[in-house]
C-alpha positions as CSV (number, residue, x, y, z in Angstrom):
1,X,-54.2,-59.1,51.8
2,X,-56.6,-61.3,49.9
3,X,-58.3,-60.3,46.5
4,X,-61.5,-60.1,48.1
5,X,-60.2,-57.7,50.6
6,X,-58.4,-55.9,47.1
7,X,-59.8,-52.3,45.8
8,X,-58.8,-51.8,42.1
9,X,-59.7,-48.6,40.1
10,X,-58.2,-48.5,36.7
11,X,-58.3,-45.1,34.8
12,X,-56.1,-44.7,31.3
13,X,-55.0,-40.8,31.1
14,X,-53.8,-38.8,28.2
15,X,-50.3,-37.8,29.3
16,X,-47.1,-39.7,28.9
17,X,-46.2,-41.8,32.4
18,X,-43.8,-39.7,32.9
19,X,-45.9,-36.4,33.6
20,X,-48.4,-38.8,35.3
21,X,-45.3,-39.6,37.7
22,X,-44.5,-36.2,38.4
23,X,-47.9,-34.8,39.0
24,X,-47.8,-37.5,42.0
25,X,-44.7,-36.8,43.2
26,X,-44.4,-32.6,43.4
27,X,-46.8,-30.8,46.0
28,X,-47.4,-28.3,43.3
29,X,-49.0,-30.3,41.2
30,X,-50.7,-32.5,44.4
31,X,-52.3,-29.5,45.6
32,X,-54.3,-29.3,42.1
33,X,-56.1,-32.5,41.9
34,X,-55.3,-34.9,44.6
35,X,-58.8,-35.2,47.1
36,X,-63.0,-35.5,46.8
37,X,-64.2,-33.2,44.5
38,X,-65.5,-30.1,46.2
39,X,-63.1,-30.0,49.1
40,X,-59.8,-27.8,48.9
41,X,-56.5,-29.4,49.7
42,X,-54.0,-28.1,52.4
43,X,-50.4,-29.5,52.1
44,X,-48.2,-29.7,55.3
45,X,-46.1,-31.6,54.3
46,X,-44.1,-33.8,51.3
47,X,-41.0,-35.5,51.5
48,X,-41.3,-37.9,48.6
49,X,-39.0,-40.7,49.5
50,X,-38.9,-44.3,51.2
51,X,-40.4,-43.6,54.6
52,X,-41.2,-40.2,54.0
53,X,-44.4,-38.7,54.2
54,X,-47.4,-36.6,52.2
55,X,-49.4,-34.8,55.6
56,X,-52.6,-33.1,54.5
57,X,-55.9,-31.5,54.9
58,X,-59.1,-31.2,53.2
59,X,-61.7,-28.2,53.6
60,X,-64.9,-28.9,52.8
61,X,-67.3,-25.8,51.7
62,X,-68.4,-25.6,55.1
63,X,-65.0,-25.4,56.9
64,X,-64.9,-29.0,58.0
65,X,-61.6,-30.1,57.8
66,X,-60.1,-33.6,57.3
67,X,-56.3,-35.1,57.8
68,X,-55.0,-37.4,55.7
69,X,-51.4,-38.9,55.7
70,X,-48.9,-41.0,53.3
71,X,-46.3,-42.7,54.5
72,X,-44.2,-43.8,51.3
73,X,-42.5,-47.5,51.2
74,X,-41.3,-47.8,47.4
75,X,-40.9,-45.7,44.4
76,X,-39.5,-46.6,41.6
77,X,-40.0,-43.9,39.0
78,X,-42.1,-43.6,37.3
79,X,-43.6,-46.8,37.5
80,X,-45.1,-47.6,40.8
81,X,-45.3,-45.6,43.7
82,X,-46.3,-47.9,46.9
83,X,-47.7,-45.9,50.3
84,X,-49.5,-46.9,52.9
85,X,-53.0,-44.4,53.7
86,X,-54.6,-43.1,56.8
87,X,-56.5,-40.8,58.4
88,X,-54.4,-38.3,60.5
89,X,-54.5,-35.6,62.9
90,X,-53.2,-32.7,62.5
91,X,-49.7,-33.7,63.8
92,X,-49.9,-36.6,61.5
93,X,-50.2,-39.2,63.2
94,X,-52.3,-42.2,62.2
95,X,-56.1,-42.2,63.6
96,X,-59.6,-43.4,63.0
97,X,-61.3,-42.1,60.3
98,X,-64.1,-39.1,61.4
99,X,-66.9,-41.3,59.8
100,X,-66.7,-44.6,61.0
101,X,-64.6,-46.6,63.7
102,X,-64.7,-49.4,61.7
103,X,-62.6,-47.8,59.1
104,X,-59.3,-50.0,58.7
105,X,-56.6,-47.5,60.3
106,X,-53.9,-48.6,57.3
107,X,-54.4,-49.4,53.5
108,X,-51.7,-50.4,51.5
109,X,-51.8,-49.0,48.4
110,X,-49.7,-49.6,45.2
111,X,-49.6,-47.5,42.4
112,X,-49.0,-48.4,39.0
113,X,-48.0,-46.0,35.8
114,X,-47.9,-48.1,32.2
115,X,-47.7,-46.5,29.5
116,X,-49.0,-47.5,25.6
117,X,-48.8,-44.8,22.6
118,X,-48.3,-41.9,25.2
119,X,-51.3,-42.7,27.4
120,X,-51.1,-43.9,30.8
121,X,-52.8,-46.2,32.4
122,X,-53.0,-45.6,36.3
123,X,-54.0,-48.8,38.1
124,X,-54.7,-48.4,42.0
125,X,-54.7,-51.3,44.0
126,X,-55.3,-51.3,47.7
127,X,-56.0,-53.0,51.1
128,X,-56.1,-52.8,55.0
129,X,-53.3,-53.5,57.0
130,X,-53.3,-55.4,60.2
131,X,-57.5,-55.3,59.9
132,X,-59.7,-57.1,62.1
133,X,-62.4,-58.8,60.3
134,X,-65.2,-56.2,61.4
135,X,-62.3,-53.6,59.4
136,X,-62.3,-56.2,56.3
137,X,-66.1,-56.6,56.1
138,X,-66.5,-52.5,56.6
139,X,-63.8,-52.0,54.0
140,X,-65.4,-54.6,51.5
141,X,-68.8,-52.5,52.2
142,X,-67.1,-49.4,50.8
143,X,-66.3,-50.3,47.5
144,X,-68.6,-48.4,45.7
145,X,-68.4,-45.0,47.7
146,X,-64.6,-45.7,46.9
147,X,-65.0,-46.2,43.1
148,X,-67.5,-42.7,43.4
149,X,-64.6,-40.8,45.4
150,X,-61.4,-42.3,43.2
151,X,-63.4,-41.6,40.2
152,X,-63.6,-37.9,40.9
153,X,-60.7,-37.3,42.5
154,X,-59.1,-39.1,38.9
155,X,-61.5,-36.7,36.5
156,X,-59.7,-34.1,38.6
157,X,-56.1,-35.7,37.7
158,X,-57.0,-35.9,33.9
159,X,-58.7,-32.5,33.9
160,X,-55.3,-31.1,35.3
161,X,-52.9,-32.9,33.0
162,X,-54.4,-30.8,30.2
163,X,-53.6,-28.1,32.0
164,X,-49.3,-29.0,32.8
């Protein structure tokens, strides 16, 4: 994966890393913030571990219902946390994304937790695997809509470590 082909959001959160680790790691606290804002999160599954997997769904308002799939390659608590992200079907196996079939299948993403005076700073970086170069342009194109989406889905993480 090039740079160019690279997404990076950066958010700094008021919670020791620890807590920030957890919150990622435990389906009760997944099931409070992780997803778009405005669409409800189903959990079928987490086994947080090397090869295991975080299976789930996400209900929109209208009953439209999305799969979405980790499939974990490192952790090393609780600094980085390394999965790769897909689409899913409800079986949880990897498919196109609803919205677009040039949608890379695969992005490897890498997690990062640092912490400095008991704020964390969360540092997503991520990238299609095995993309063809219609994928990498399509990707590239979705940048912004992916800043929008990580944003919110991150106000949602900070709103909910008040909270724990």
């Amino acid at each position: 994966m090039t740079e160019a082909n690279e997404f990076v959001y950066t958010r700094v959160l008021d919670a020791p890393r620890e807590l920030v680790f957890k919150v990622w790691s435990e389906v009760e606290h997944l099931k409070n913030w992780w997803g778009p804002i405005g669409l409800e999160l189903g959990i079928a599954k987490l086994d947080f571990r090397p090869g295991g997997i975080f299976h789930y769904n996400m209900r929109s308002p209208e009953g439209d219902v999305m799969w979405g799939r980790f499939v974990y390659r490192e952790i090393v608590a609780p600094e980085k946390i390394v999965f790769i992200n897909s689409f899913s079907n409800e079986e949880g196996d990897a498919v196109r994304a609803l919205f677009s079939a040039e949608f890379p299948i695969e992005i490897l993403n890498t997690v990062t937790f640092t912490e400095n005076e008991g704020k964390t700073t969360l540092t997503l970086r991520g990238g299609p695997l095995n993309a063809t170069e219609e994928e990498l342009i399509f990707y590239r194109g979705m940048f912004e809509s992916m800043e929008q989406g990580f944003g919110g889905t991150f106000d949602q993480l900070a709103e909910y470590l008040t909270k724990v």
